[in-house]
C-alpha positions as CSV (number, residue, x, y, z in Angstrom):
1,X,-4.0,-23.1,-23.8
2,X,-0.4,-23.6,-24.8
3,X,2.9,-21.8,-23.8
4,X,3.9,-21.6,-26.8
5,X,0.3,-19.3,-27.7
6,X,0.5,-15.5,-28.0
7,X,-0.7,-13.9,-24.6
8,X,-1.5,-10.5,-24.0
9,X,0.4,-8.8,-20.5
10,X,-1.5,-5.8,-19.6
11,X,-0.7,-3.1,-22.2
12,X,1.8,-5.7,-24.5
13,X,1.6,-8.3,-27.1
14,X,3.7,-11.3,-25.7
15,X,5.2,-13.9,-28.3
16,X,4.4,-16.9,-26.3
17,X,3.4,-18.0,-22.7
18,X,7.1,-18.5,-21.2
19,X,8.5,-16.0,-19.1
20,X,12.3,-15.8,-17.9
21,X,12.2,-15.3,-14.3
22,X,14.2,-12.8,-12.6
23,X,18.0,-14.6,-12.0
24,X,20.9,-12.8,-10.2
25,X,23.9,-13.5,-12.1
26,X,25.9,-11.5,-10.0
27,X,27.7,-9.9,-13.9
28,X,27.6,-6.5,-13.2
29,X,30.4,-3.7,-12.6
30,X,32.0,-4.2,-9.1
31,X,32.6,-0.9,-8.4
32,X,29.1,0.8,-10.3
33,X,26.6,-2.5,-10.2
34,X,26.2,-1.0,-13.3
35,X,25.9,-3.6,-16.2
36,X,28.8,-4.6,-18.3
37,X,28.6,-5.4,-22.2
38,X,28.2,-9.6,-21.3
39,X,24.9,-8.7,-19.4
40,X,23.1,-6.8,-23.2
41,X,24.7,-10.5,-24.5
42,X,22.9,-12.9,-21.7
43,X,19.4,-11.1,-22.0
44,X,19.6,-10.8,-25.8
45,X,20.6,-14.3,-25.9
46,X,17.2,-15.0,-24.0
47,X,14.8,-13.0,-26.1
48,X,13.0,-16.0,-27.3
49,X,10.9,-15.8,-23.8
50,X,7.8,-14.1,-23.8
51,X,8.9,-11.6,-21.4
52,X,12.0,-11.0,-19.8
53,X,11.8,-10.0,-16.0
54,X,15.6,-8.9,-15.4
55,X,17.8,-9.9,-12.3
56,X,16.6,-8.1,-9.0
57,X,17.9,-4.4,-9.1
58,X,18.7,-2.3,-6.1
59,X,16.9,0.9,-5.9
60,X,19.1,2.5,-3.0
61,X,22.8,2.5,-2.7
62,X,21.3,1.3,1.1
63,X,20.7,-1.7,-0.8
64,X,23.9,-3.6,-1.4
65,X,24.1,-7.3,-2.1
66,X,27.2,-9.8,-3.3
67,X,29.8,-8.0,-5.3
68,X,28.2,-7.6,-9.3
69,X,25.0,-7.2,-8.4
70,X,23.0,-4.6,-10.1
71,X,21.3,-1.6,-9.5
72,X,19.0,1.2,-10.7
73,X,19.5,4.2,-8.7
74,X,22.8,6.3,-10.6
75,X,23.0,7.7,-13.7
76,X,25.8,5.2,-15.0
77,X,23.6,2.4,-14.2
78,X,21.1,3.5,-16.4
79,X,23.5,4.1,-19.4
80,X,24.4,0.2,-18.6
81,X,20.9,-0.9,-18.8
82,X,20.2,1.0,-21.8
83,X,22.5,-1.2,-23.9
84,X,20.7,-4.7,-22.2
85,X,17.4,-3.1,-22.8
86,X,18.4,-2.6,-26.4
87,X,20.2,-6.1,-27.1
88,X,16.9,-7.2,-26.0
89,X,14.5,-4.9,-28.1
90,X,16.6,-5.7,-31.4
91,X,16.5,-9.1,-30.7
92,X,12.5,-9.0,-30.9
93,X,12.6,-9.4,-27.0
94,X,10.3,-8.0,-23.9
95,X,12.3,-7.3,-20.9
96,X,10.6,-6.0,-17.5
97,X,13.2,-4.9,-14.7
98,X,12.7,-6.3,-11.0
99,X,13.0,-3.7,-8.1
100,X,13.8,-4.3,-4.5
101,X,15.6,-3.5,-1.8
102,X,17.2,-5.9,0.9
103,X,16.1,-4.7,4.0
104,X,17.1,-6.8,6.5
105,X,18.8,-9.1,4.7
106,X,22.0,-6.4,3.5
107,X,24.6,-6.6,6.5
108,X,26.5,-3.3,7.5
109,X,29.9,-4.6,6.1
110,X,27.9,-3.6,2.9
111,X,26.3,-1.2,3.4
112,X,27.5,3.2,3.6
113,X,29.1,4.1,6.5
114,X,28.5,0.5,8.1
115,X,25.0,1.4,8.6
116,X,22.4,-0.8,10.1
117,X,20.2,-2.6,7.4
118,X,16.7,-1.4,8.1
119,X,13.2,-3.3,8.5
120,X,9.8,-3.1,9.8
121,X,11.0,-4.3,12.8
122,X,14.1,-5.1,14.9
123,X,13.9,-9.0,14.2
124,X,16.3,-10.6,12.4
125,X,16.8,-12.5,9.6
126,X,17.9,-15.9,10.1
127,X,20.8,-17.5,7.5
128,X,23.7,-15.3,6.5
129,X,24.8,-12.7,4.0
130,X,28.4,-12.5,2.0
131,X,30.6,-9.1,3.0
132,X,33.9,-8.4,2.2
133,X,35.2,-9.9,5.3
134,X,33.2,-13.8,4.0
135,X,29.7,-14.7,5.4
136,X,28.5,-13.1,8.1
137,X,25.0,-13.7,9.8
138,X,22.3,-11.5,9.7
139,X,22.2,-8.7,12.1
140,X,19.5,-7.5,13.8
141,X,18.3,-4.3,11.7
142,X,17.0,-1.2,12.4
143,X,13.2,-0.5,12.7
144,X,12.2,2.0,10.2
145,X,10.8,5.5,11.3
146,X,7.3,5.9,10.5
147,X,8.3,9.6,8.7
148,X,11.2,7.5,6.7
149,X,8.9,5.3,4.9
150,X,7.8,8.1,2.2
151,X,11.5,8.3,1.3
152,X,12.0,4.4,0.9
153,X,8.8,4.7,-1.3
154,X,10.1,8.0,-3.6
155,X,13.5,5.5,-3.8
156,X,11.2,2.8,-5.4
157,X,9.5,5.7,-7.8
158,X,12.8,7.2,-8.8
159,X,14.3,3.7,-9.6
160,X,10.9,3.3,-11.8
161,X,11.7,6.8,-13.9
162,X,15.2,5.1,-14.2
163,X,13.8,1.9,-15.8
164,X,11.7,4.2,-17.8
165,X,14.6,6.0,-19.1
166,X,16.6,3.1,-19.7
167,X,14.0,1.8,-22.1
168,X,12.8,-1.6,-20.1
169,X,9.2,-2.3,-21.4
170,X,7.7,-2.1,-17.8
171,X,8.9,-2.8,-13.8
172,X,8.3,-5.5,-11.3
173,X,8.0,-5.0,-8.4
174,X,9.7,-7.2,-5.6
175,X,7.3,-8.3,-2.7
176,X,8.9,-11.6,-2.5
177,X,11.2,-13.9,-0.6
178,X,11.9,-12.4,2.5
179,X,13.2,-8.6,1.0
180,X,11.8,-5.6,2.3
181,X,8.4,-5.5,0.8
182,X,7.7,-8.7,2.2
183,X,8.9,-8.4,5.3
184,X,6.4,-5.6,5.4
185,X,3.8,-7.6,4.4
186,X,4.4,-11.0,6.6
187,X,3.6,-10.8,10.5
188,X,6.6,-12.7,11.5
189,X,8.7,-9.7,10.0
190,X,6.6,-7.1,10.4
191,X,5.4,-5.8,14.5
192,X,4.6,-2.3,13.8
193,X,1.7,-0.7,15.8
194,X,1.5,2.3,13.6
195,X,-0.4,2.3,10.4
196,X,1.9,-0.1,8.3
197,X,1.5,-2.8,10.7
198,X,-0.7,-5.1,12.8
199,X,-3.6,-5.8,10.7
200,X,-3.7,-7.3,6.8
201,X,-4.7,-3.8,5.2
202,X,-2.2,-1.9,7.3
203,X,0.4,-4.7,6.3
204,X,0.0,-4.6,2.5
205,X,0.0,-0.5,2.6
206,X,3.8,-0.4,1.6
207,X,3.7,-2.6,-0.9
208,X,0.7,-0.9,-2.2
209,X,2.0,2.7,-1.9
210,X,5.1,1.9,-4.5
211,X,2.5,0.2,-6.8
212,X,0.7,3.2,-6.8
213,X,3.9,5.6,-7.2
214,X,4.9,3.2,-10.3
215,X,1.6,3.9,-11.8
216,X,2.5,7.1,-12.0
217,X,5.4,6.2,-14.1
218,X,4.9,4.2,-16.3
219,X,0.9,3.1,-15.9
220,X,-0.7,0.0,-14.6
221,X,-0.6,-1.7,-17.5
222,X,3.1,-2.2,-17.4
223,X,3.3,-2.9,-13.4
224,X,3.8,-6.2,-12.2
225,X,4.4,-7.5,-8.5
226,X,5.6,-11.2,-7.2
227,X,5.0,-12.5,-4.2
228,X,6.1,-16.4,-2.5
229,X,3.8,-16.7,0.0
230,X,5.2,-20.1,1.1
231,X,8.8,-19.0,1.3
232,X,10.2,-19.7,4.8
233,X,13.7,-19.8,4.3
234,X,14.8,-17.0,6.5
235,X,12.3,-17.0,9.3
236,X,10.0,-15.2,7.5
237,X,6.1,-16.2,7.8
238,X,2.8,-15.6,8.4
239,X,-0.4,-16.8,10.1
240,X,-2.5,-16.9,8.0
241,X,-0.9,-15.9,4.5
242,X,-4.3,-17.1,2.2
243,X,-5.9,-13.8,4.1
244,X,-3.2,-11.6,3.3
245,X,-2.2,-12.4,-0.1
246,X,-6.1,-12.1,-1.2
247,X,-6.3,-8.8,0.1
248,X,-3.2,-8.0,-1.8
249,X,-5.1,-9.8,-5.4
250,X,-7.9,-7.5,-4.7
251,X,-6.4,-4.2,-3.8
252,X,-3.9,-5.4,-7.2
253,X,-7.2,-5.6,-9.4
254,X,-8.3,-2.3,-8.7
255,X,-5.3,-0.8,-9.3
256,X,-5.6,-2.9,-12.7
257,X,-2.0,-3.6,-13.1
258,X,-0.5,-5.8,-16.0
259,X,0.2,-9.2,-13.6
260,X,0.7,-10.9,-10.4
261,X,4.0,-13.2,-10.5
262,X,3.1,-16.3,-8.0
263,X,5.8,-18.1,-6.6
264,X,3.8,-21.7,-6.4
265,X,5.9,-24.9,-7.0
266,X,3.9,-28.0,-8.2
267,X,5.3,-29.7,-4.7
268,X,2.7,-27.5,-2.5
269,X,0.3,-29.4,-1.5
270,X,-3.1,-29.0,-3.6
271,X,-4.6,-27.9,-0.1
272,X,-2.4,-25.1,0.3
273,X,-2.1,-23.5,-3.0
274,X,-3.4,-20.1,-3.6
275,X,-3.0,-19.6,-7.5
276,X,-7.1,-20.6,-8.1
277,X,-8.2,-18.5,-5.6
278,X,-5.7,-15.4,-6.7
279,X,-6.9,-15.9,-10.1
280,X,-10.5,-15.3,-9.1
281,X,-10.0,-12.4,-7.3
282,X,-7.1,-11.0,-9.5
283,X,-8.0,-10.8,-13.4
284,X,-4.9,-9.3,-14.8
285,X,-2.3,-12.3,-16.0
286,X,-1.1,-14.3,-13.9
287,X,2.5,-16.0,-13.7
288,X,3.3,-19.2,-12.1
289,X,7.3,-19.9,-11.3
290,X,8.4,-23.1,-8.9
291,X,10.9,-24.9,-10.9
292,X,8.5,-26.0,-13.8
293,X,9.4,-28.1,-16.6
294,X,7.8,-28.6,-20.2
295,X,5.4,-30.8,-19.1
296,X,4.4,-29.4,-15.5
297,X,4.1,-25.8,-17.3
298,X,1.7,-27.3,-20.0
299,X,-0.4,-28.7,-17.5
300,X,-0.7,-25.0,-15.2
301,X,-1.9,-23.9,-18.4
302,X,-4.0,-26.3,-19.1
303,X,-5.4,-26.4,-15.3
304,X,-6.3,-22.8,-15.4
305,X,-3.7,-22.0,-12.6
306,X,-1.9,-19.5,-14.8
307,X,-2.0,-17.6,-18.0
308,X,2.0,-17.9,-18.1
309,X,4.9,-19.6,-16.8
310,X,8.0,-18.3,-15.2
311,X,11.3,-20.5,-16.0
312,X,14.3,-19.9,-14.0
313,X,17.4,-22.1,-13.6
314,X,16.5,-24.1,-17.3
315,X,17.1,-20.8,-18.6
316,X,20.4,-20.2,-17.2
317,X,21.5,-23.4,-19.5
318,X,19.5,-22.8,-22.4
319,X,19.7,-19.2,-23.8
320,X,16.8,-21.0,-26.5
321,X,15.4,-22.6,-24.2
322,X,11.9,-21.8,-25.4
323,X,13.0,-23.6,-29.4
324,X,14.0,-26.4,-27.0
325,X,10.7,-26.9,-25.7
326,X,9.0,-26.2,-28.6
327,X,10.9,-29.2,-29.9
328,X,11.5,-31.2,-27.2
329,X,15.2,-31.8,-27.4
330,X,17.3,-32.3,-24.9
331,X,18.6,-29.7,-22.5
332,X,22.0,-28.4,-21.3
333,X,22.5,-28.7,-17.6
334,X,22.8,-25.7,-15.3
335,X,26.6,-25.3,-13.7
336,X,25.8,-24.4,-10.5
337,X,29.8,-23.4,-9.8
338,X,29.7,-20.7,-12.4
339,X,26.1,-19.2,-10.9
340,X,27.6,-16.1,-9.3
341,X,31.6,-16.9,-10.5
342,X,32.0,-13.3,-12.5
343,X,33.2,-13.7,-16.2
344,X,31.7,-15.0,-19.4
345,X,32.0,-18.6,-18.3
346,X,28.9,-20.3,-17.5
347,X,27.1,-17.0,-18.6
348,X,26.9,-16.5,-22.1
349,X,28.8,-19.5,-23.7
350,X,26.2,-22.2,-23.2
351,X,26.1,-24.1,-26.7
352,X,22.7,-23.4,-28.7
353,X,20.6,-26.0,-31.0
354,X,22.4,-26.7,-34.2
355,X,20.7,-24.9,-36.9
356,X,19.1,-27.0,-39.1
């Protein structure tokens, strides 16, 4: 199988195998996170990929990253997004939108009326979070009520209707790298003793309760969920993550949504990967993102560890990336200075091939 071969994602036709993974870019309005004209240019720019899984977009103002991140949850946000989503369309493009929601990891300097950040449980995050007043540790948040949860799942649903309306081609949904879904889902994060903690099933039922409301929107075939079960960055964990993450695959395939969007770098050790075993008990597509190159990607194809492959900082560089690897020239090199800088610069103005 090659990237470069036609795939079909749940309920679309994809172009090729190469997906553009989610990238916060930090471009958005300031004062609305809603997106500004550059952002329709940076996607549009990138519609060569397969499918476009957009930056990681709020779904509560409760949720508040860096300054110029985005969100989903007003009315003027979706207005913004339904120029990107357009950009994208014209362009021949695919473009899913990510939803989340920081959970522990926002910090009350951020957040409305300097309101604790909530969790599963009252652990903290460990590493730090930027605030108006610089970076600032994580604080210890606020274990969720039980009787709150159906609201933070509605949130997740109404952000979904907004997508929806804003014309992206489906939603994914966030369950990675330590934000609120996955601290649900890890033990580390997550010591509830009511129903949405303690054991694996009990774990995975938040998670699985916005996959079901996002059904509801926009069917399964245009759901898709990531998960990095070897992320560890922030104190986050769990015992015994191959259990967990296999009862997520399974209760995923009956659901029958479109994919599951592994975060898996080729550096894992061949003993602790979990894409073969997924893929067994998940049959829907399945991504593979970890800092891949041309040649790593081919051979997860080729392997049978993934039907596609997520790209994320080459395509920062290389708005074509995907001509560059279908003709193996050289690529531009990511500046990491301009990642989150605001501004055109090291956003839309990296050079393209010549034409020839």
């Amino acid at each position: 199988m090659s990237i470069f071969q036609p795939g079909e994602l749940g309920s679309l036709a994809l172009a090729n195998r190469i997906v553009m993974a989610p990238l916060g870019r930090a471009r958005s309005d300031v004062r609305s996170r809603s997106p500004l004209p550059r952002v329709a240019t940076y996607y549009s720019q990138r519609a060569g990929a397969g499918l476009i899984v957009s930056e990681a977009s709020h779904v509560s103002p409760n949720s508040v990253s860096r300054p110029g991140g985005s969100a989903i949850h007003s009315a003027e946000q979706v207005e913004g997004w339904k120029a990107v989503t357009a950009a994208v369309h014209a362009a021949g493009g695919r473009i899913f939108q990510q939803l989340f929601h920081l959970g522990r990891k926002a910090h009350p300097a951020c957040l409305p009326g300097n309101a604790l950040p909530i969790a599963p449980s009252a652990i903290a995050a460990k590493g730090e979070a930027e605030t108006p007043e610089g970076v600032k540790p994580f604080p210890v948040p606020r274990a969720v009520e039980h009787a709150e949860i159906p609201a933070l799942v509605e949130e997740f649903r109404q952000a979904a209707r907004n997508a929806l309306l804003a014309g992206f081609d489906g939603v994914e949904i966030h369950a990675a790298n330590g934000y609120l879904v996955d601290q649900f889902l890890r033990d580390g994060s997550n010591r509830r003793r009511d129903d949405y903690g303690g054991s694996v099933p009990n774990r995975a039922r938040f998670l699985l309760e916005i996959v079901d409301a996002l059904i509801g929107v926009f069917g399964p075939g245009r759901i898709g969920v990531r998960i990095s079960p070897h992320f560890t960055l922030d104190g986050i964990g769990d015992r015994d993550p191959a259990a967990l993450y296999a009862h997520v695959a399974e209760q995923l395939q009956a659901r029958g949504i479109a994919y599951l969007h592994l975060i898996e770098p080729d550096r894992i050790e061949p003993a602790r990967r979990l894409a073969q075993r997924l893929r067994q008990l998940f049959r829907g597509a399945l991504i593979l993102a970890g800092e891949f190159d041309r040649a790593s990607a081919i051979r997860a194809l080729g392997q049978g560890r993934a039907d596609f492959v997520a790209f994320g900082r080459l395509f920062i560089a290389n708005p074509d990336l995907v001509e560059r690897l279908r003709r193996e020239t050289p690529l531009n090199t990511p500046d990491e200075a301009t990642f989150y800088s605001g501004g055109d610069h090291g956003y839309i103005d990296y050079p393209f091939l010549a034409a020839h």
